[in-house]
C-alpha positions in Angstrom: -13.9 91.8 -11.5 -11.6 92.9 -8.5 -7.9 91.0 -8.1 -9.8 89.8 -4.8 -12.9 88.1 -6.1 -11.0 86.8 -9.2 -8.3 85.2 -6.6 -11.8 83.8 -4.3 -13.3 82.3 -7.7 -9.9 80.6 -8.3 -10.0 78.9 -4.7 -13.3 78.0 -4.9 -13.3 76.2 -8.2 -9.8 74.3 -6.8 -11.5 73.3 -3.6 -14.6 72.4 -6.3 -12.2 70.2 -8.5 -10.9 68.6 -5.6 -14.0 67.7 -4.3 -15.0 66.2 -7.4 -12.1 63.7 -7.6 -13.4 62.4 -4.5 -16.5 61.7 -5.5 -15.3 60.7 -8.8 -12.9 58.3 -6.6 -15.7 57.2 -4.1 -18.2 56.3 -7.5 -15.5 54.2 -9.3 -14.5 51.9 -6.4 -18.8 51.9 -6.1 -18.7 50.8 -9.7 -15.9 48.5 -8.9 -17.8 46.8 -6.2 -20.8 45.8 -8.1 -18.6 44.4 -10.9 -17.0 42.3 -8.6 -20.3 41.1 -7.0 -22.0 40.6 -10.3 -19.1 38.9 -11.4 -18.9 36.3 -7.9 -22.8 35.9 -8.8 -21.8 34.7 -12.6 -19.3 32.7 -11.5 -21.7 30.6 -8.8 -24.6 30.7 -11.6 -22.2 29.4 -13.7 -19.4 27.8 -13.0 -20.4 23.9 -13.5 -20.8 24.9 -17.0 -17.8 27.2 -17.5 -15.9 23.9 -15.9 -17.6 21.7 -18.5 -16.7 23.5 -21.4 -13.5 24.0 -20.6 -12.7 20.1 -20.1 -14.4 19.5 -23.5 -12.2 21.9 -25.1 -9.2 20.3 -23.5 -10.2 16.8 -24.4 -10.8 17.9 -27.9 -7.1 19.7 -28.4 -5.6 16.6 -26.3 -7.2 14.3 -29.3 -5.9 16.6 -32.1 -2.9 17.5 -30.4 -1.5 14.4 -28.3 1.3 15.8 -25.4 4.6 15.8 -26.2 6.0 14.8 -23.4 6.1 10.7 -23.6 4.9 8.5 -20.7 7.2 6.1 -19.1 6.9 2.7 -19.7 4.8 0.0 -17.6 6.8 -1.4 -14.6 7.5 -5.5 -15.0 6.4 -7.7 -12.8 9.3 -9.3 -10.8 
């Protein structure tokens, strides 16, 4: 192999890489994309539910575990 066409082959497989990150690039913010959709689509399917669950988990460590912070008392009538 000549110094010429060794130098060419070089070239072309940086211009070859370079063009493969792009791609690369352009495929993950694809991927990216449809995560986020099928994600937004999850959350609308299922987000009464999620909510739900969440509240019964909170009322169920508020009876086990009452705040700390202590309520003030009743006003008095006048």
């Amino acid at each position: 192999m000549t110094k010429h066409a060794s130098k060419h082959k070089s070239r072309f497989f940086r211009r070859f890489a370079k063009a493969n990150e792009a791609v690369s690039a352009l495929e993950y913010a694809i991927l990216v994309g449809v995560i986020a959709v099928a994600v937004g689509a999850a959350l609308v399917a299922f987000g009464g539910k999620i909510t739900t669950a969440l509240e019964n988990v909170g009322t169920k460590v508020a009876a086990v575990n009452p705040p700390a912070i202590p309520t003030a008392p009743a006003p008095t009538p006048f």
